[in-house]
N, C-alpha and C positions, 0 to 999 in steps of 0.2 A: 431572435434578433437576426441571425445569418440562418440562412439555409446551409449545414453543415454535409450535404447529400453528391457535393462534387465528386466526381469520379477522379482521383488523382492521378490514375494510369491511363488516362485519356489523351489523345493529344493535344485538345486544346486547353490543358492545364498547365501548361508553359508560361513561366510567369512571364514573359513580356506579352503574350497573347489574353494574357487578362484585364479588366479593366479593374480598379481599385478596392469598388466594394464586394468582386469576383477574388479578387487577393487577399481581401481578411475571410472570406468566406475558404477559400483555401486553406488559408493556413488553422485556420478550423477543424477542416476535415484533415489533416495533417497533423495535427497533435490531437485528436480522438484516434487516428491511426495507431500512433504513439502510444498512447494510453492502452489499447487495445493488446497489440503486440510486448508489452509490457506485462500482462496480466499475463500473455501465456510464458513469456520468461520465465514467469514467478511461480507460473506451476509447475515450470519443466525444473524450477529449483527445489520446489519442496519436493515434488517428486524423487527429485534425485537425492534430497535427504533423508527422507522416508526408505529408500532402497540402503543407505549406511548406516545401519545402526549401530549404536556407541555400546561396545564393548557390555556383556553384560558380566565380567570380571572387573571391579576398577583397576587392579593390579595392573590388569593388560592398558588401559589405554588410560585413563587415570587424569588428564590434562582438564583446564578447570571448564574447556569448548563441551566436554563428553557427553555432559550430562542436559546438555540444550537441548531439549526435548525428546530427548532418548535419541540424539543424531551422531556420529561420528563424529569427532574431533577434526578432522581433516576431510569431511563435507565443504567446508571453506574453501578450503586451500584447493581442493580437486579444482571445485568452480574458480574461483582464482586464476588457475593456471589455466584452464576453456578458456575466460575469457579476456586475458592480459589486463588483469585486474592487481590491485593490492589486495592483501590478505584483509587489513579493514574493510574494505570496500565491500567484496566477495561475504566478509562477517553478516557486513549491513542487509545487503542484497537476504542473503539466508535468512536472516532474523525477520527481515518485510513478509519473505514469503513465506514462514513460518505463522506467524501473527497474522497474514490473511487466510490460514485455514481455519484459523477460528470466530473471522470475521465476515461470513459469507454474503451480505449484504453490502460491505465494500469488496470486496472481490468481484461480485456482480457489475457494479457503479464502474471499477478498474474495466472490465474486461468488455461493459459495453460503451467504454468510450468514456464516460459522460465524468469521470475522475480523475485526476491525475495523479502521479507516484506521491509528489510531495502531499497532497493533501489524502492520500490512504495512508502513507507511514504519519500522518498525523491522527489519524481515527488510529488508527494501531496502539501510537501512545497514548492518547488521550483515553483508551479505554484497556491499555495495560494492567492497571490495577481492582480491573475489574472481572468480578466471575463472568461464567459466559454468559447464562440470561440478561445479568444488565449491562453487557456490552451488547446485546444483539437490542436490547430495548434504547439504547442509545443511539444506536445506528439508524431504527425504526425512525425516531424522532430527528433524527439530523441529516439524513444524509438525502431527505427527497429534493432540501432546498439547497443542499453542499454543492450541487455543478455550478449556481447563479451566485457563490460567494465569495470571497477573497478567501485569501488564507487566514488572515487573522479575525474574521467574521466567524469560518467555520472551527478557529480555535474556540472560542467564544461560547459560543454555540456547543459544545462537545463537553464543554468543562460544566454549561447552566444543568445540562442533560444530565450528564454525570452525574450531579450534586443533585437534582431532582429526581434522579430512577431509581440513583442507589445509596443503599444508606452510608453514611460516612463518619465514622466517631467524631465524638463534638469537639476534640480537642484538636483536631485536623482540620478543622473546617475552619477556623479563622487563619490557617497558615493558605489556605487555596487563594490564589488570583484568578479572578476571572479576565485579567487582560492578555 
């Protein structure tokens, strides 16, 4: 639709030097930026949870955070405090980039633009309860047409995936919404 290939550190990317349909094509390339720089946050996050590991005494650290993926309890709270964040928040932020290490195909999608935060922490949940083959076969299937959807198209879409890749006891399948 838009050529997303504006150079945003150019000078004539000043929004009054633009012309209109130079403005959405801006703001375009402006939130693939976003998107972009987002992904490496999110690996300079799990990185930095990956380097605190949670106690391997529960005695010593023992809190119900510890055991999040074999991360320290107060990985949170570090990042937190980097980034004058809440400790929810910082949780959130950790558990995104946590779940995009094992979702390498939206981490890709995050990293080159083409996804954005909200709809990766939606593949995230949407295929939380899933082992990793058919999260990765879900993502196969959903995430080539995920840049061109809404959010509630590509929920849609994640839950049909889901219910089609991977098997689901019967007695859980008529409690799933697909809306």
């Amino acid at each position: 639709m838009f050529d997303t290939r504006i150079e945003l550190a150019a000078p004539a990317s000043s929004p009054t030097a633009l012309r209109s349909d130079e403005l959405l094509t801006a703001i375009t390339a402006a939130q693939r930026t976003i998107n972009q720089a987002t992904a490496r946050q999110l690996a300079y996050v799990a990185e930095f949870a990956r380097r605190q590991p949670a106690p391997e005494d529960p005695a010593i650290g023992g809190g119900e955070r510890a055991t999040r993926d074999g991360v320290s309890e107060f990985a949170a709270a570090d990042i937190g405090c980097a980034l004058r964040i809440s400790r929810r928040a910082a949780d959130r932020l950790l558990d995104t980039a946590l779940a995009l290490q094992r979702l390498p195909a939206t981490n890709a999608a995050l990293a080159a633009g083409d996804l954005d935060l909200p709809r990766a922490r939606l593949v995230c949940a949407e295929t939380a309860h899933l082992d990793d083959t058919h999260a990765a076969a879900v993502e196969t299937r959903v995430l080539p047409r995920a840049p061109g959807q809404v959010y509630s198209e590509l929920r849609r879409a994640l839950r049909r995936a889901a219910l089609t890749l991977a098997p689901v006891p019967r007695q859980v399948v008529g409690r799933i919404s697909l809306v």
